[in-house]
mmCIF file of the N, C-alpha and C atoms, coordinates in Angstrom:
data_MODEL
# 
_entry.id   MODEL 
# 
loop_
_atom_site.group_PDB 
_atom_site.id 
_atom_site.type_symbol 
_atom_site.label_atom_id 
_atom_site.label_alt_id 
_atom_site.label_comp_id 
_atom_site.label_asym_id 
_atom_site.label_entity_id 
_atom_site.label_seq_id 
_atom_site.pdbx_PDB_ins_code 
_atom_site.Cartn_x 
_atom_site.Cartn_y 
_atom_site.Cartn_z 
_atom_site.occupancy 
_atom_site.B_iso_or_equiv 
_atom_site.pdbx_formal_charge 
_atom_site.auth_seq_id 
_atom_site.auth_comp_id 
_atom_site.auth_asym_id 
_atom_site.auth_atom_id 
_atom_site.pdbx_PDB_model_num 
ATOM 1   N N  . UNK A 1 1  ? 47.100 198.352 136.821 1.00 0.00 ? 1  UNK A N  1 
ATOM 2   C CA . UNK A 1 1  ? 46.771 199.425 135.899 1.00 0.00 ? 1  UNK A CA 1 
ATOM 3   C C  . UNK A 1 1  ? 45.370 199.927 136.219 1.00 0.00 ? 1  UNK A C  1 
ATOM 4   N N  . UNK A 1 2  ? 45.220 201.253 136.387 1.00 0.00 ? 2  UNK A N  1 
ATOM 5   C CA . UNK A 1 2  ? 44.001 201.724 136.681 1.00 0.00 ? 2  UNK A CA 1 
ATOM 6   C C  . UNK A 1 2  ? 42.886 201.966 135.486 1.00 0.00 ? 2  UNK A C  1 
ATOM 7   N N  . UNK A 1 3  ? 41.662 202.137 136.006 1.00 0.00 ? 3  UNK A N  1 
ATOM 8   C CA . UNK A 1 3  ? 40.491 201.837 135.004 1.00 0.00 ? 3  UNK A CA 1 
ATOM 9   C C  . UNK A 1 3  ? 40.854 203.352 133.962 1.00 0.00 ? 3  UNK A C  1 
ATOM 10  N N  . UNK A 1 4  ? 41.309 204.291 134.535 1.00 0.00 ? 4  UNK A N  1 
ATOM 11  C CA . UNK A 1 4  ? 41.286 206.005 133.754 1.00 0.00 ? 4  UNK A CA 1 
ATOM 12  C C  . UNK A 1 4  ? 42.739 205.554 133.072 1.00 0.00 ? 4  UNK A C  1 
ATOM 13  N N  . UNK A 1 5  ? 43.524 204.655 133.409 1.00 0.00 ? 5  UNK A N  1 
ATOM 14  C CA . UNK A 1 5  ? 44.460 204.967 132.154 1.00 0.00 ? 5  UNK A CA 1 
ATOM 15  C C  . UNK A 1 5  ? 43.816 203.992 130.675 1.00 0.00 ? 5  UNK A C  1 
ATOM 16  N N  . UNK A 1 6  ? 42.935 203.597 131.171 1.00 0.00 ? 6  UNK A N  1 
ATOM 17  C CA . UNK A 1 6  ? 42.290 202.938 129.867 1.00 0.00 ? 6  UNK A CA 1 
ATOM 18  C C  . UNK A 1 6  ? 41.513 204.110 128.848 1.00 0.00 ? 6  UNK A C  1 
ATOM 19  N N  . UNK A 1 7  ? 41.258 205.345 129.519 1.00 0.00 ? 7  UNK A N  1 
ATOM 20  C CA . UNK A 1 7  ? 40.719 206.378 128.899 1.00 0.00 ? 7  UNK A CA 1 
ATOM 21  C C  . UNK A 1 7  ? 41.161 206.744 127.512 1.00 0.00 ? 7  UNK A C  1 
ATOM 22  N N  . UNK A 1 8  ? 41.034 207.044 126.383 1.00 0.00 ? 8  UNK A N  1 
ATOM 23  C CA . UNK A 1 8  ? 40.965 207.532 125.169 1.00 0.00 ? 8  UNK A CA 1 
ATOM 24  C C  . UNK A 1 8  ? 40.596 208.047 124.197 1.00 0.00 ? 8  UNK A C  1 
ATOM 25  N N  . UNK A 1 9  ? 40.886 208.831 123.310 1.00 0.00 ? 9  UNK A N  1 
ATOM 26  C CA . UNK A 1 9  ? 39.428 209.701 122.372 1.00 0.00 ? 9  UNK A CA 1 
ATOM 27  C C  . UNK A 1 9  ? 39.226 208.499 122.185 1.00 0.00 ? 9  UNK A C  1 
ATOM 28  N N  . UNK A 1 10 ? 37.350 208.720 121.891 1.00 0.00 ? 10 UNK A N  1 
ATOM 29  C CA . UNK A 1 10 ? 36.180 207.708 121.316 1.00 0.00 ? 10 UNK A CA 1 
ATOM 30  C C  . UNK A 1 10 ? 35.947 206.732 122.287 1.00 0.00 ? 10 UNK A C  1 
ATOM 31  N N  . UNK A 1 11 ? 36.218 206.996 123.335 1.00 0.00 ? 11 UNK A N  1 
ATOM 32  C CA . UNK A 1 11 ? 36.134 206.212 124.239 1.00 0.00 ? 11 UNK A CA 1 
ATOM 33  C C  . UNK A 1 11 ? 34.531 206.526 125.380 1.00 0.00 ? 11 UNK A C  1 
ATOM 34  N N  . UNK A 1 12 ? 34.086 205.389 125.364 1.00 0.00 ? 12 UNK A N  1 
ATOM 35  C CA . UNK A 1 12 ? 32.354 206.014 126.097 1.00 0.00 ? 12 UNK A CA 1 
ATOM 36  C C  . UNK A 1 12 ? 32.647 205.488 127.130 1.00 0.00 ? 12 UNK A C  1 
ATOM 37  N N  . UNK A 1 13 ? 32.443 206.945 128.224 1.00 0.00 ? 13 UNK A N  1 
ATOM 38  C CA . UNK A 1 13 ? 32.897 206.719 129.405 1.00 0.00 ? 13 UNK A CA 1 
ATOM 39  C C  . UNK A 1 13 ? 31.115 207.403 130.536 1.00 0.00 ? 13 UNK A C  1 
ATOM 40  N N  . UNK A 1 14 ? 31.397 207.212 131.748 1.00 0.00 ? 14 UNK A N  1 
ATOM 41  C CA . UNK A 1 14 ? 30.565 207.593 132.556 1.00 0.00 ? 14 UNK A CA 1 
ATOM 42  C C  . UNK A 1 14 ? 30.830 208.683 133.758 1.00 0.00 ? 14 UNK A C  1 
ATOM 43  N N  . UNK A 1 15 ? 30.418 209.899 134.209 1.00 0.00 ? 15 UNK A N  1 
ATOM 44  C CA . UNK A 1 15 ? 31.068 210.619 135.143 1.00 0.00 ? 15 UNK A CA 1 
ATOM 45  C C  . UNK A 1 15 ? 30.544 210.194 136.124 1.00 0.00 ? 15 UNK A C  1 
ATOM 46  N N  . UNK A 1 16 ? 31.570 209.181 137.417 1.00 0.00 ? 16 UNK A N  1 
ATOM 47  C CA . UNK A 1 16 ? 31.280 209.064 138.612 1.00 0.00 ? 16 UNK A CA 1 
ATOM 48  C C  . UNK A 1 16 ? 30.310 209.603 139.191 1.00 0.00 ? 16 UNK A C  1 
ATOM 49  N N  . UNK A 1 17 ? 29.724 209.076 139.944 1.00 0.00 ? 17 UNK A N  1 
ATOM 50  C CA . UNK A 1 17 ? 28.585 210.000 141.106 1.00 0.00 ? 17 UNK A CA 1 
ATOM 51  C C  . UNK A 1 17 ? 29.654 210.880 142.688 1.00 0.00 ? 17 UNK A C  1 
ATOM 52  N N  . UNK A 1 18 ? 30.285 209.964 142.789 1.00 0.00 ? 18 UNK A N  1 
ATOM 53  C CA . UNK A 1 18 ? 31.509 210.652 143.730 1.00 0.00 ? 18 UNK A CA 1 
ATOM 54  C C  . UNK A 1 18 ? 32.511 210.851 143.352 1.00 0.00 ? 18 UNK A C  1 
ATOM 55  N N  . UNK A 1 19 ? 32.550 212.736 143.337 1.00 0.00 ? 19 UNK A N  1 
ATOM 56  C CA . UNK A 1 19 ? 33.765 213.371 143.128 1.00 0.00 ? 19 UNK A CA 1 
ATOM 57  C C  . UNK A 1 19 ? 34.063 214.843 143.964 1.00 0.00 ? 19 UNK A C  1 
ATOM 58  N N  . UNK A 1 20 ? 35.494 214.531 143.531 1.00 0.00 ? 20 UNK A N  1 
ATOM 59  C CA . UNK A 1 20 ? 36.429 215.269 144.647 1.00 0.00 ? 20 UNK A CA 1 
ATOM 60  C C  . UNK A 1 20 ? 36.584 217.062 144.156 1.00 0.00 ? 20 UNK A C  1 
ATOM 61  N N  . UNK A 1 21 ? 35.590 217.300 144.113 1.00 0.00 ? 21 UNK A N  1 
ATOM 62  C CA . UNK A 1 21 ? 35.156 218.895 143.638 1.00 0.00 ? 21 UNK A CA 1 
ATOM 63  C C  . UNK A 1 21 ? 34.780 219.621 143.967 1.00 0.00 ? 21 UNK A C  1 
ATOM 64  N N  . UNK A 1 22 ? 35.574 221.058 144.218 1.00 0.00 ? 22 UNK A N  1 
ATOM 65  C CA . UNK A 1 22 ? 35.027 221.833 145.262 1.00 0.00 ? 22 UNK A CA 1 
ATOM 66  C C  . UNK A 1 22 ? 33.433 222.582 144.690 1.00 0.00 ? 22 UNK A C  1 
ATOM 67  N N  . UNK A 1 23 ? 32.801 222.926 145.218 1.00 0.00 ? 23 UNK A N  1 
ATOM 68  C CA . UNK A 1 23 ? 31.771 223.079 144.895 1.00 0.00 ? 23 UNK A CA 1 
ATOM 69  C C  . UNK A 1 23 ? 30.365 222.080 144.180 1.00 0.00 ? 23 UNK A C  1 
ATOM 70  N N  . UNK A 1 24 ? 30.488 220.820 144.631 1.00 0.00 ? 24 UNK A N  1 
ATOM 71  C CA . UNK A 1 24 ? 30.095 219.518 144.390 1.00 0.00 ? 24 UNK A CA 1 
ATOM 72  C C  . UNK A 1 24 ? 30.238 218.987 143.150 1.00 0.00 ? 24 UNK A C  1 
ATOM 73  N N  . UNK A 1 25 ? 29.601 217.704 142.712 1.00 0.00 ? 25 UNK A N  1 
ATOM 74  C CA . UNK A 1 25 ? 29.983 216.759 141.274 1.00 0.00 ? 25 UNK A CA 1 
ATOM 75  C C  . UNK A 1 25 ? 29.170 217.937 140.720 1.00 0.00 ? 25 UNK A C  1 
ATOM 76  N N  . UNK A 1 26 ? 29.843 217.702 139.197 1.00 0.00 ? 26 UNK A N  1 
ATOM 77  C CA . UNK A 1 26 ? 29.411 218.083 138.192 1.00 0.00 ? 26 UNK A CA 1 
ATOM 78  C C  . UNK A 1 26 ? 29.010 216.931 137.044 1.00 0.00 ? 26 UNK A C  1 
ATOM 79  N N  . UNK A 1 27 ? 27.516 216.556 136.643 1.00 0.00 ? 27 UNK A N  1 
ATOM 80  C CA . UNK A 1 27 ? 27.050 216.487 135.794 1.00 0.00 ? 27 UNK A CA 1 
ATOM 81  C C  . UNK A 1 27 ? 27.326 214.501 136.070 1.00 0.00 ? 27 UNK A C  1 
ATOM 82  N N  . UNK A 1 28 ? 26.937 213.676 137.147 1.00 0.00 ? 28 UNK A N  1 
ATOM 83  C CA . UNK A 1 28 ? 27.203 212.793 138.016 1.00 0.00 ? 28 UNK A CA 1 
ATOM 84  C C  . UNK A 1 28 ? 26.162 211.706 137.647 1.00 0.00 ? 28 UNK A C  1 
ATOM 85  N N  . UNK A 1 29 ? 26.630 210.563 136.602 1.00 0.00 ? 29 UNK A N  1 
ATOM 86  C CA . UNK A 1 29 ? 26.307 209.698 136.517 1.00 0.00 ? 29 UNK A CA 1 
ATOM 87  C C  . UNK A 1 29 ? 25.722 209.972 134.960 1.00 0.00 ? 29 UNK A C  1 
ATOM 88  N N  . UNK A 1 30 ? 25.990 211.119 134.053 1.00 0.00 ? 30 UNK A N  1 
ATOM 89  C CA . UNK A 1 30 ? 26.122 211.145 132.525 1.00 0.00 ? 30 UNK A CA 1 
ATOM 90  C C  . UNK A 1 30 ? 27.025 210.178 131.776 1.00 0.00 ? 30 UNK A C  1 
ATOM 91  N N  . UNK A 1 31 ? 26.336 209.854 130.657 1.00 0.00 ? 31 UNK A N  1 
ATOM 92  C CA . UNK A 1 31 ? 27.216 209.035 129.803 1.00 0.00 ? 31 UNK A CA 1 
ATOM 93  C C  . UNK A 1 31 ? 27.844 210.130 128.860 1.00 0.00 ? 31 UNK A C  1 
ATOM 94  N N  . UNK A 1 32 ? 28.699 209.980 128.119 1.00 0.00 ? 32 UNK A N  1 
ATOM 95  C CA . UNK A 1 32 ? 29.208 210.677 126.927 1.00 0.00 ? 32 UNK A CA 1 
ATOM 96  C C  . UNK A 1 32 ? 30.643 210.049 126.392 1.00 0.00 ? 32 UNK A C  1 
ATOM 97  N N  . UNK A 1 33 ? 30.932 210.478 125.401 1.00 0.00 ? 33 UNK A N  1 
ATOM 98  C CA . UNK A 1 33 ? 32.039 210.114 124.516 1.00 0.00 ? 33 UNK A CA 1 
ATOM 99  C C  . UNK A 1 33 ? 33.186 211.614 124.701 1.00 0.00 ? 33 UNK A C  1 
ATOM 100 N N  . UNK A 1 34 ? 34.549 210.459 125.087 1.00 0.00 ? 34 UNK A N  1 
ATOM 101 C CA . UNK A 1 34 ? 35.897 211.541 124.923 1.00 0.00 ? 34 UNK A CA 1 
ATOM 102 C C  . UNK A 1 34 ? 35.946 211.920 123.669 1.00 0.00 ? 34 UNK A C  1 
ATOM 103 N N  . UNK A 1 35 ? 35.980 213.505 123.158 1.00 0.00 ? 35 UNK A N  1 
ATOM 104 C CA . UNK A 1 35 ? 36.067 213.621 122.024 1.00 0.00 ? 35 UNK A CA 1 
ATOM 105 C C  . UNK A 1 35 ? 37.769 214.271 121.853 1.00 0.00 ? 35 UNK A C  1 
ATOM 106 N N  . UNK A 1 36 ? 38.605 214.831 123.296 1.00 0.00 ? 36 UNK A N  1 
ATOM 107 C CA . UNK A 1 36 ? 39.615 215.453 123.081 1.00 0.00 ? 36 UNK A CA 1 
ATOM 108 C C  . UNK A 1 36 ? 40.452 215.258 124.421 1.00 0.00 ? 36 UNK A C  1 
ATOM 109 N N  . UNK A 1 37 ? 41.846 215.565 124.588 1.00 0.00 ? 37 UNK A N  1 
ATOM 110 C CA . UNK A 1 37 ? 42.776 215.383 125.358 1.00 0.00 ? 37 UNK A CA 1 
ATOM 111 C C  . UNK A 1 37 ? 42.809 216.883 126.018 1.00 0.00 ? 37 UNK A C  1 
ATOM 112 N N  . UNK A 1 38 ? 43.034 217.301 127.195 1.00 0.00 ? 38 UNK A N  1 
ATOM 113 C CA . UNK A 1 38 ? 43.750 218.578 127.594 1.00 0.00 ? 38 UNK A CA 1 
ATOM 114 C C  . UNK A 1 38 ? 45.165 218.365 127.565 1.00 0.00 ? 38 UNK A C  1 
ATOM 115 N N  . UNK A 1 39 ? 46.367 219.342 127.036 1.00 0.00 ? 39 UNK A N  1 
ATOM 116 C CA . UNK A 1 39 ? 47.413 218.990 127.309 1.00 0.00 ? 39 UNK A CA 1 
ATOM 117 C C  . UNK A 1 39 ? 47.883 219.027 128.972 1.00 0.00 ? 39 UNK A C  1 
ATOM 118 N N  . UNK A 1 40 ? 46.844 219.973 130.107 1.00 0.00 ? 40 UNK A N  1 
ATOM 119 C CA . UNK A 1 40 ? 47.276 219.574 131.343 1.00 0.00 ? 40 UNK A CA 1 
ATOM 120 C C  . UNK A 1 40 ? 47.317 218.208 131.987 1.00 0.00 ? 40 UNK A C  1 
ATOM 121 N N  . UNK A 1 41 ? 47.993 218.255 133.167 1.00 0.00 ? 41 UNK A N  1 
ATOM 122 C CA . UNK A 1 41 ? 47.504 216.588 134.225 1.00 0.00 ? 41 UNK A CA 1 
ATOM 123 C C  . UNK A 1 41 ? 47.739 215.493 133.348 1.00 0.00 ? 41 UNK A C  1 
ATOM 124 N N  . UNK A 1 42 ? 48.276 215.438 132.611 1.00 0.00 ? 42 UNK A N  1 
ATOM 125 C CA . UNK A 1 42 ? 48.941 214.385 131.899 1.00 0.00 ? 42 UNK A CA 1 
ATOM 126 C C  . UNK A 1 42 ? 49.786 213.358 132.777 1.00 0.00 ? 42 UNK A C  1 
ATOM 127 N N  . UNK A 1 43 ? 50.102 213.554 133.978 1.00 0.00 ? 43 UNK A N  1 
ATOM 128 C CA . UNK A 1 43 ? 50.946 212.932 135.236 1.00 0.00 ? 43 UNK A CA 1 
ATOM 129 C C  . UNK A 1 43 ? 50.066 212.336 136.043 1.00 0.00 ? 43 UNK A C  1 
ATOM 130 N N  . UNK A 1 44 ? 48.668 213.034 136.162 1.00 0.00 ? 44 UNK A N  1 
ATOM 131 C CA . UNK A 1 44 ? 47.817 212.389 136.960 1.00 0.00 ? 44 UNK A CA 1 
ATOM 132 C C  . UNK A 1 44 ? 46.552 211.383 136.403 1.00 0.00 ? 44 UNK A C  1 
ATOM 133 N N  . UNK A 1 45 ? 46.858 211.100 135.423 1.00 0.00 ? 45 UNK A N  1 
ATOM 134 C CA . UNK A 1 45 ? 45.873 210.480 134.470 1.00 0.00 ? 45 UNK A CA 1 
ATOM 135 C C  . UNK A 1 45 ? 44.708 211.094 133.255 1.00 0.00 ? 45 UNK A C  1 
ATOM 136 N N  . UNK A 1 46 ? 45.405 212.542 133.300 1.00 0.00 ? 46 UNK A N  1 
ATOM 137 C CA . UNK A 1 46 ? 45.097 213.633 132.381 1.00 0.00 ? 46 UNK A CA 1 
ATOM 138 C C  . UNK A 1 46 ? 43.654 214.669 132.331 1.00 0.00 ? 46 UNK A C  1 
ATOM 139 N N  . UNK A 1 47 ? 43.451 215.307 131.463 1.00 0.00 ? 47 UNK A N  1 
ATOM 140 C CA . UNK A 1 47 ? 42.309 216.060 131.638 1.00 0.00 ? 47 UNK A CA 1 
ATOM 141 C C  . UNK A 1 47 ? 41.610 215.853 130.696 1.00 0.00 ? 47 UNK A C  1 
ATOM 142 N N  . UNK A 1 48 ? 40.203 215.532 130.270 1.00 0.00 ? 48 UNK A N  1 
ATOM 143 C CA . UNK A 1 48 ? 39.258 215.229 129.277 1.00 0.00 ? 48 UNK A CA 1 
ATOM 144 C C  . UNK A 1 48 ? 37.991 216.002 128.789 1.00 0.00 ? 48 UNK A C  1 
ATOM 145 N N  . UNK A 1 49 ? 38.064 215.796 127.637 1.00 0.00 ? 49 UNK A N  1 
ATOM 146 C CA . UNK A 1 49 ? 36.413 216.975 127.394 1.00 0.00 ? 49 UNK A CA 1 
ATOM 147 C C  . UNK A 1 49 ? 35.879 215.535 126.823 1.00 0.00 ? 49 UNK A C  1 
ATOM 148 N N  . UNK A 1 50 ? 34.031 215.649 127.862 1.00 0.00 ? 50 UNK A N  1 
ATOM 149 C CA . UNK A 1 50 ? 33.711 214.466 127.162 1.00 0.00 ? 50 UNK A CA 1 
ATOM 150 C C  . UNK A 1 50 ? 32.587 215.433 126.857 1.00 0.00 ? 50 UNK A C  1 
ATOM 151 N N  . UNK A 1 51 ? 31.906 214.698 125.295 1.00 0.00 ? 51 UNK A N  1 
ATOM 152 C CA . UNK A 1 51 ? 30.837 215.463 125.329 1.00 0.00 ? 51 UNK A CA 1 
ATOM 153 C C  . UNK A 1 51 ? 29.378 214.766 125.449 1.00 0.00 ? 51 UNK A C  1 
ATOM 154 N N  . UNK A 1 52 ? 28.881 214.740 126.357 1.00 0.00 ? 52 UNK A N  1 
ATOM 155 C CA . UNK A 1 52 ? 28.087 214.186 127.403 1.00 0.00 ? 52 UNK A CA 1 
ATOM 156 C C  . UNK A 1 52 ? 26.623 214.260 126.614 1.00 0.00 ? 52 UNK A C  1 
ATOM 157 N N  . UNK A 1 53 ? 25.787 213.318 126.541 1.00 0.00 ? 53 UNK A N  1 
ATOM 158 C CA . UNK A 1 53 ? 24.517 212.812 126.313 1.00 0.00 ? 53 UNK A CA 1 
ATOM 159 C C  . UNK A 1 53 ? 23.747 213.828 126.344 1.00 0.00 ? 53 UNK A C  1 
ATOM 160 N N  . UNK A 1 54 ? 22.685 213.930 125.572 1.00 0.00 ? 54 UNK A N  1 
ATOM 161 C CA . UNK A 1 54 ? 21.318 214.906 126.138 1.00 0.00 ? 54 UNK A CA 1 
ATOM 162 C C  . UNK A 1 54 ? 20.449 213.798 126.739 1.00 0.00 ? 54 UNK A C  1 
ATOM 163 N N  . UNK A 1 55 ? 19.745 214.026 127.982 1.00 0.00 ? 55 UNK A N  1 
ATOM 164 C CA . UNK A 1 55 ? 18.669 213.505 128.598 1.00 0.00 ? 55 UNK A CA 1 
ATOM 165 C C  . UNK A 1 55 ? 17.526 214.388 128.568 1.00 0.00 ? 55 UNK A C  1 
ATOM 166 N N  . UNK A 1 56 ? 16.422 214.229 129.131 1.00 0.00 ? 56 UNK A N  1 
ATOM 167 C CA . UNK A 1 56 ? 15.383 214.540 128.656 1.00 0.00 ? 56 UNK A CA 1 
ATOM 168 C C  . UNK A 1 56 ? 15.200 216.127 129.628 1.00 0.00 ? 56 UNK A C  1 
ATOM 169 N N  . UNK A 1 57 ? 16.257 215.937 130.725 1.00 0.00 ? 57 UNK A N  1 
ATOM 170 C CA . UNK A 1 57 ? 16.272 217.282 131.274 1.00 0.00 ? 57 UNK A CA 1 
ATOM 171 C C  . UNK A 1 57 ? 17.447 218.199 130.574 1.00 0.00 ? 57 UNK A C  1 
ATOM 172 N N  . UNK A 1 58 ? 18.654 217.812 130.398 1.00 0.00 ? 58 UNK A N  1 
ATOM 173 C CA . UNK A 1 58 ? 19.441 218.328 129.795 1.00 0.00 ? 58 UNK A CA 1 
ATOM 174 C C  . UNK A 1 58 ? 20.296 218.229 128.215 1.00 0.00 ? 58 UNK A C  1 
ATOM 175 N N  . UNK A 1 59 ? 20.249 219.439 128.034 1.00 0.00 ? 59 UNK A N  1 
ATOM 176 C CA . UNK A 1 59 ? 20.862 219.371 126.247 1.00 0.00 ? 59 UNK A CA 1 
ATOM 177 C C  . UNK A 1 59 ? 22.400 218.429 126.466 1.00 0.00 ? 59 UNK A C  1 
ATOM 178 N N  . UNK A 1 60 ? 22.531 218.201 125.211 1.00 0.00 ? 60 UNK A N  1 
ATOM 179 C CA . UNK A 1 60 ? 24.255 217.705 124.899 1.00 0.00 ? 60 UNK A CA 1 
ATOM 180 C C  . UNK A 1 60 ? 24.930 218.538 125.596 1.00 0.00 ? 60 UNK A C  1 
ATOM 181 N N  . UNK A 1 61 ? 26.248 218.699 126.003 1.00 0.00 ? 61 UNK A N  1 
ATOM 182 C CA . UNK A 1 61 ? 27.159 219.425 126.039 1.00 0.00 ? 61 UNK A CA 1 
ATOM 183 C C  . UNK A 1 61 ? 28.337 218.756 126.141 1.00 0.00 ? 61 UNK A C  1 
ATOM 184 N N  . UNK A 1 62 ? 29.658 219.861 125.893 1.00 0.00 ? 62 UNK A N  1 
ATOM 185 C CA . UNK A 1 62 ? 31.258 219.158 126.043 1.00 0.00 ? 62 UNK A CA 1 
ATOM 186 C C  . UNK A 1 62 ? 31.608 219.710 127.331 1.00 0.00 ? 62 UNK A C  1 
ATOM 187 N N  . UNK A 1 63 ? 32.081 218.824 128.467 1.00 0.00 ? 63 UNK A N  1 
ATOM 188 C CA . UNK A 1 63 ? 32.296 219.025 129.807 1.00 0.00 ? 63 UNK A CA 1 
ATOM 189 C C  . UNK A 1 63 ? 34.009 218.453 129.973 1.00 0.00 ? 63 UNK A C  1 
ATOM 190 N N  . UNK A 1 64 ? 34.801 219.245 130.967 1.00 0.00 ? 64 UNK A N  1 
ATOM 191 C CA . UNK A 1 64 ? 36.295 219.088 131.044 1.00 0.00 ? 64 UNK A CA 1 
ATOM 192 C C  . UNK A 1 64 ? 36.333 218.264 132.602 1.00 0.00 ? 64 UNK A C  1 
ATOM 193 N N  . UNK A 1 65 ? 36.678 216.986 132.348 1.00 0.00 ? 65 UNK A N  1 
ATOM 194 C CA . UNK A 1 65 ? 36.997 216.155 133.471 1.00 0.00 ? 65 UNK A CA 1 
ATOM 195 C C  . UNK A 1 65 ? 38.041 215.655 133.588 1.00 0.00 ? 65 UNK A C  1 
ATOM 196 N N  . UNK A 1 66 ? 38.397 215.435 135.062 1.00 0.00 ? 66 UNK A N  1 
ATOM 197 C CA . UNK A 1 66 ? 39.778 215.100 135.481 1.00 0.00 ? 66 UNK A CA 1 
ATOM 198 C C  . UNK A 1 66 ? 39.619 213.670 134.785 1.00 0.00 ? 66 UNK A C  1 
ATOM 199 N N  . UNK A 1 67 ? 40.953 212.373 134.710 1.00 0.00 ? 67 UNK A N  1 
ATOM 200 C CA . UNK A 1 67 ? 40.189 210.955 134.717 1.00 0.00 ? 67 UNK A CA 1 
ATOM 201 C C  . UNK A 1 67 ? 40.072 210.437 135.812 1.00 0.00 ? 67 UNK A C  1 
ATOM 202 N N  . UNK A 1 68 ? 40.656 210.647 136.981 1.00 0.00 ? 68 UNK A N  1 
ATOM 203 C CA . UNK A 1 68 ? 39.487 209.814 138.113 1.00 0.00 ? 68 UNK A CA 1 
ATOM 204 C C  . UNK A 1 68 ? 38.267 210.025 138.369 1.00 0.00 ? 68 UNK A C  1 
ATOM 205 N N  . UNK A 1 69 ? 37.901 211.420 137.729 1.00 0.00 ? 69 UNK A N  1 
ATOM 206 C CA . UNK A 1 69 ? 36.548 211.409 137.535 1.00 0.00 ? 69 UNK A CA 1 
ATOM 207 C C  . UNK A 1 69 ? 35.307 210.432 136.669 1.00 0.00 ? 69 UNK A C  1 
ATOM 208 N N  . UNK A 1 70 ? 36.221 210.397 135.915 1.00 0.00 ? 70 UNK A N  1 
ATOM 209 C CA . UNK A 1 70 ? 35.882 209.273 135.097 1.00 0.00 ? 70 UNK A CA 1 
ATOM 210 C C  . UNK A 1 70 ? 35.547 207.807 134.883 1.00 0.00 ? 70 UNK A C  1 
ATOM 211 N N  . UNK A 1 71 ? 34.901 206.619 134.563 1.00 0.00 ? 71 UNK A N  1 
ATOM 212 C CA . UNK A 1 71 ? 35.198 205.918 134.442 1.00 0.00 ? 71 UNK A CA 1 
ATOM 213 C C  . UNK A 1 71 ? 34.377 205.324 133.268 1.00 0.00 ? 71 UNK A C  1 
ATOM 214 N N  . UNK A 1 72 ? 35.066 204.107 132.450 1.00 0.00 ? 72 UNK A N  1 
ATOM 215 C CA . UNK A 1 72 ? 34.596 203.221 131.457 1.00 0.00 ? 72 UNK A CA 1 
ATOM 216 C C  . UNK A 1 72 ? 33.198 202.879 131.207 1.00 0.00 ? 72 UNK A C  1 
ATOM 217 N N  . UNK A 1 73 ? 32.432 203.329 130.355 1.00 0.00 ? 73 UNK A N  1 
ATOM 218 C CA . UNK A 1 73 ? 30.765 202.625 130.659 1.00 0.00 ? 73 UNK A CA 1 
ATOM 219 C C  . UNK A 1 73 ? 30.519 201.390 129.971 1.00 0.00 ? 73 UNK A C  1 
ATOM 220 N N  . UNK A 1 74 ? 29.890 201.002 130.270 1.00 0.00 ? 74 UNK A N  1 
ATOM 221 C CA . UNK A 1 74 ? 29.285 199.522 130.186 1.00 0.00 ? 74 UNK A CA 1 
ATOM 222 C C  . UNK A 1 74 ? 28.933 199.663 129.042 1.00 0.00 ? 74 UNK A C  1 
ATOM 223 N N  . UNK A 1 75 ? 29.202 198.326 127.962 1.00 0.00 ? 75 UNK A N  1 
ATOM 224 C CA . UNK A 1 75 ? 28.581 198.708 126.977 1.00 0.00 ? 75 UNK A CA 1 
ATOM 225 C C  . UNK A 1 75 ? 27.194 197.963 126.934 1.00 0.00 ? 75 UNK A C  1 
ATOM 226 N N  . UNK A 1 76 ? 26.509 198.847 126.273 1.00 0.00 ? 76 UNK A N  1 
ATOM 227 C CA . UNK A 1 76 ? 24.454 198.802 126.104 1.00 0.00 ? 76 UNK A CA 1 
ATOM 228 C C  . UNK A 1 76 ? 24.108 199.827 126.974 1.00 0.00 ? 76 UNK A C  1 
ATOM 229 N N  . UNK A 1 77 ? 25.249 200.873 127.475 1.00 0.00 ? 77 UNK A N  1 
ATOM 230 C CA . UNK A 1 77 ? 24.727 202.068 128.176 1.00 0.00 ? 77 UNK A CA 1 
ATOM 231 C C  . UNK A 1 77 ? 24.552 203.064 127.919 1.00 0.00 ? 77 UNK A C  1 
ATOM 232 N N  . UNK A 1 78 ? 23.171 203.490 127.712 1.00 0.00 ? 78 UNK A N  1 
ATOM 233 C CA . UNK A 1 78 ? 23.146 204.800 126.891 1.00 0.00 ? 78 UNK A CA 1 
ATOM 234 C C  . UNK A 1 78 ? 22.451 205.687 127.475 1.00 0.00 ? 78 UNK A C  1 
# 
C-alpha cells in the first residue's frame, strides 16, 4: 500500500521536493493540511487542495496537488 493512499481530509501532509511537473515543482518542501478532495484522478491516487503554511517568505495559500506529489509529514513538523 502506498504512502498517498494514506492521504485524507485533515491530514498534514508535505509537498515533495521532486516532482513530475511541467514547468518545475510547485511550492516544494511546504507543509499544509488537506482541507478537500478533487473529484478528478481518483484512479491515480486522486487530486488534493492542501492549504499550505505561511512562512516568513510566503502567505498561506490553498494549492491543488496530485498525491504522488504528496507525502505524509512527520509529526512535530511545522
Amino acid at each position: 500500500m502506498s504512502e498517498s493512499s494514506n492521504i485524507a481530509i485533515g491530514a498534514k501532509v508535505m509537498v515533495k521536493r521532486k516532482q513530475d511537473r511541467l514547468g518545475g515543482p510547485q511550492y516544494p518542501g511546504r507543509i499544509g493540511v488537506v482541507v478537500r478532495e478533487n473529484m478528478f484522478g481518483r484512479e491515480s491516487g486522486g487530486y488534493w487542495y492542501v492549504q499550505l503554511e505561511a512562512t516568513r517568505r510566503a502567505k498561506q495559500r490553498i494549492a491543488l496537488f496530485c498525491a504522488k506529489e504528496l507525502e505524509l509529514a512527520q509529526e512535530g513538523t511545522s
